[in-house]
Every structure is written in C-alpha cells, then in structure tokens.
C-alpha positions in Angstrom: 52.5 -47.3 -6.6 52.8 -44.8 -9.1 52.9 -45.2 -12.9 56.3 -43.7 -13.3 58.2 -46.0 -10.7 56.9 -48.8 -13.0 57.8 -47.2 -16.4 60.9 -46.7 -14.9 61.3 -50.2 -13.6 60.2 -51.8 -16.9 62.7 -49.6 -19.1 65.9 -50.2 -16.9 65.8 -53.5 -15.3 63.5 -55.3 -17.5 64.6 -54.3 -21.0 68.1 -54.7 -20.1 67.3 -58.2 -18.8 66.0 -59.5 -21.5 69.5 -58.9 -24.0 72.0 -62.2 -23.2 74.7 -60.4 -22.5 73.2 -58.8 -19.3 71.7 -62.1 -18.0 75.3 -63.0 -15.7 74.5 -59.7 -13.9 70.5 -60.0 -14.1 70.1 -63.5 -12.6 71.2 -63.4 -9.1 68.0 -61.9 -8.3 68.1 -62.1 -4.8 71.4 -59.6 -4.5 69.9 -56.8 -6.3 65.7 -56.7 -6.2 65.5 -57.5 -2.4 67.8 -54.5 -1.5 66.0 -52.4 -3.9 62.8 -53.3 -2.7 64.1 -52.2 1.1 65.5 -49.4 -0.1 62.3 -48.3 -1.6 60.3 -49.1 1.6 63.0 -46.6 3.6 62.4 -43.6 0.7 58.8 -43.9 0.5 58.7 -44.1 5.1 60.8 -41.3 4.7 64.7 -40.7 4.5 64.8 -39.4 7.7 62.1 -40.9 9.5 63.7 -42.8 12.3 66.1 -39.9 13.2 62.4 -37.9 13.8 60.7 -40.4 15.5 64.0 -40.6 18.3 64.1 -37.2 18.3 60.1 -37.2 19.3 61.1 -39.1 22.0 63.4 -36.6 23.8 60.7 -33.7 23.0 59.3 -32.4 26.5 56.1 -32.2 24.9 56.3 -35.5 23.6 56.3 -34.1 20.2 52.8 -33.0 20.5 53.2 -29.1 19.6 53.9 -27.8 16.5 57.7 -26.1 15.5 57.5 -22.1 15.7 54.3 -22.4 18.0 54.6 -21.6 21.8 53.1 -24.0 24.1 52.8 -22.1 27.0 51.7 -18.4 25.9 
C-alpha cells in the first residue's frame, strides 16, 4: 500500500471523524469502508480487468500473441 493512499485516508476520513458533528455520518461503518475497500480492490485489479479477461476468451489465439504482432508471418 502506498504512503499516499494512507495520508490521504488519514486526512479525509479520519480527521473528519473525529469532530462530533460528523460522527451521525461516520459511524455506520459498515455502509461506507466495506464498499470503499471493494472498490479499491476493483481499481488496484484494474478498471477494466474483467471486460479483458472475457475478451481473452474469444481470442483465436487464446490471447497468447501480442496486439500489432502477426502470428502467422
């Protein structure tokens, strides 16, 4: 994990936590950190990871060659 992610993290969410009037929209928890979390999984897989990986599966080659390379000179 990088340094900035957490500096970041720290900064927005936690600073902001910690002042009473935010803590109505801070403590459900589960509806804003566990989606964030998933979300972060999905952007650091890749945006569009799963759109390649079916597209790899329709590939004659079986998405074995490279892009702008012929396979069969």
């Amino acid at each position: 994990m990088n340094w900035g992610y957490i500096s970041a993290f720290w900064t927005t969410v936690v600073m902001n936590c910690v002042q009473p009037v935010n803590w109505e929209a801070c403590l459900p928890v589960h509806q804003w950190l566990f989606p964030a979390i998933g979300d972060y999984i999905t952007f650091r897989e890749g945006i569009y990871a799963s759109e390649k990986r079916a597209l790899e599966q329709f590939r004659l080659d079986g998405g074995q060659a490279k892009f702008g390379r012929r396979t069969n000179p």
